[in-house]
N, C-alpha and C positions, 0 to 999 in steps of 0.2 A: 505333592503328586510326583508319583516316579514315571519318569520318562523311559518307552521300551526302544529299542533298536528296532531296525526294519526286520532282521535275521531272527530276534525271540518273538518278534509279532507274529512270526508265521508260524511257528511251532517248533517244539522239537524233531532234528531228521528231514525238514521239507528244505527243499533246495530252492534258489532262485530261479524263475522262468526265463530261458535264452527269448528273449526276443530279437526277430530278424527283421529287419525293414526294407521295401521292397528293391533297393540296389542290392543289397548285402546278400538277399534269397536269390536274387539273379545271377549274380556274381558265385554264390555255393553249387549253385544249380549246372551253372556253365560249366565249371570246375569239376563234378561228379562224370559231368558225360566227357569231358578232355580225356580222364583218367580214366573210366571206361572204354574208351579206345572208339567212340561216337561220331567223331568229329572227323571228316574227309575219307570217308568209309562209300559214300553214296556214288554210285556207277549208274550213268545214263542209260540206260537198257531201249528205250525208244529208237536206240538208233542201230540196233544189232541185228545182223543178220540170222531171220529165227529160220531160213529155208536151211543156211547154212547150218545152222543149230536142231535141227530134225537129222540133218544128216550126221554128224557130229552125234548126237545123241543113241541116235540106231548104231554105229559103230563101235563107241566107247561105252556106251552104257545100258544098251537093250540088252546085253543078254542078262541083266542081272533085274534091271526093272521092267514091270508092264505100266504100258501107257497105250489105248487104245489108237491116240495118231500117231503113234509110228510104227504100230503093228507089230510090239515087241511084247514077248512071253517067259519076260525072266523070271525066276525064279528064285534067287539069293536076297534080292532088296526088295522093300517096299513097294505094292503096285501105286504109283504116281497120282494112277485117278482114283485111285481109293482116299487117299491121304489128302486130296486138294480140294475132292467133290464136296463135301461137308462146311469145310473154309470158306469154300467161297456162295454156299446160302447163306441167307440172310439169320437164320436162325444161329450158323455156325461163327455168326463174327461177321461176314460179309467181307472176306478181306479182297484185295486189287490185286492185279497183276504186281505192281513195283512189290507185295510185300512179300506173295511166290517166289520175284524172282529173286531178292536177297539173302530168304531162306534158302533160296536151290544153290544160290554161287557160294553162299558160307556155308554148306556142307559140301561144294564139291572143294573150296579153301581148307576144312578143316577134319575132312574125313576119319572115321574111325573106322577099323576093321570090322567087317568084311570088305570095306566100299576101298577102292585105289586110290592113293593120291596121287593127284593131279598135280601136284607141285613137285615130285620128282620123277625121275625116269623110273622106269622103262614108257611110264603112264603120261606123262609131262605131256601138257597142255598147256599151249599160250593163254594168258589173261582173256583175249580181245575172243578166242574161241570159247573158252569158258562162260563170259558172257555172252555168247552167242547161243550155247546149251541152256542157259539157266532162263534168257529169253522166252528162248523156245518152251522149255517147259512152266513157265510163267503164263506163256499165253495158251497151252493145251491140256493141260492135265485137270483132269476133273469137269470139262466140258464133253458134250455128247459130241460124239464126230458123225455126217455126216456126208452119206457118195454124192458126189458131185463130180460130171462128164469132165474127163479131161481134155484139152483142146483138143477139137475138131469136133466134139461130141459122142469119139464112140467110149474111150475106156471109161475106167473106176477110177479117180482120184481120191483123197480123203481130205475135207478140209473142218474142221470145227465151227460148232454153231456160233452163232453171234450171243 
């Protein structure tokens, strides 16, 4: 009786199956996102100032985007509560505020033309204001705003539903 090898048992051209075991998948896995540049990337956004970041936003970036809380009517970039109102139903994903606001800070990080970069001059913006803008539009864009009395009761303020 002739004895076959494991490599002609399986056929002509079939290869052998990588099996990973679960440190060695942990360890690939860790590895992929290191090198995807994954790892120490996360900005605490809870603790940003989002009044600052309305203001900030209506300066540097209303004229090019609309977003209904900050009463801006731009016209060159994307409208805000267009692009976020879908996301965040439940049908569109359902996504949170932290996943807005990383999407909002890596494109104001990684901008492509039309939109300014914020990491050089004339445009340069601190990190810590940045994430005060990308806050800001994390927690407002694509929510319905409504008027609510400003102190003392008589003007119009605008604040977002809950």
């Amino acid at each position: 009786m002739t004895r076959r090898s494991k490599a002609s048992a399986r056929g002509p051209g079939r290869r052998p199956r990588l099996r990973l075991h679960g440190l060695s998948l942990f360890v690939l896995v860790g590895a992929a996102l290191l090198l995807a540049g994954c790892s120490g990337r996360t900005v605490d956004f809870k603790s940003a100032d989002t009044s600052q970041g309305k203001q900030l936003f209506v300066n540097n970036c209303g004229s090019c985007h609309v977003m209904q809380d900050a009463a801006t009517a731009g016209t060159v970039g994307p409208d805000l509560d267009d692009a976020f109102r879908a996301a965040r139903s439940r049908s569109g994903g359902g996504f949170d505020e932290s996943t807005f606001f990383q999407i909002t800070l890596d494109q104001m990080r990684l901008a492509a033309p039309p939109m300014p970069h914020f990491d050089e001059p004339p445009q340069k913006l601190p990190e810590d204001q940045l994430v005060d803008i990308a806050a800001y539009v994390a927690k407002v864009a694509g929510k319905p705003v409504q008027a609510q009395p400003a102190a003392g009761g008589t003007g119009t303020g605008t604040t977002t539903a809950p």
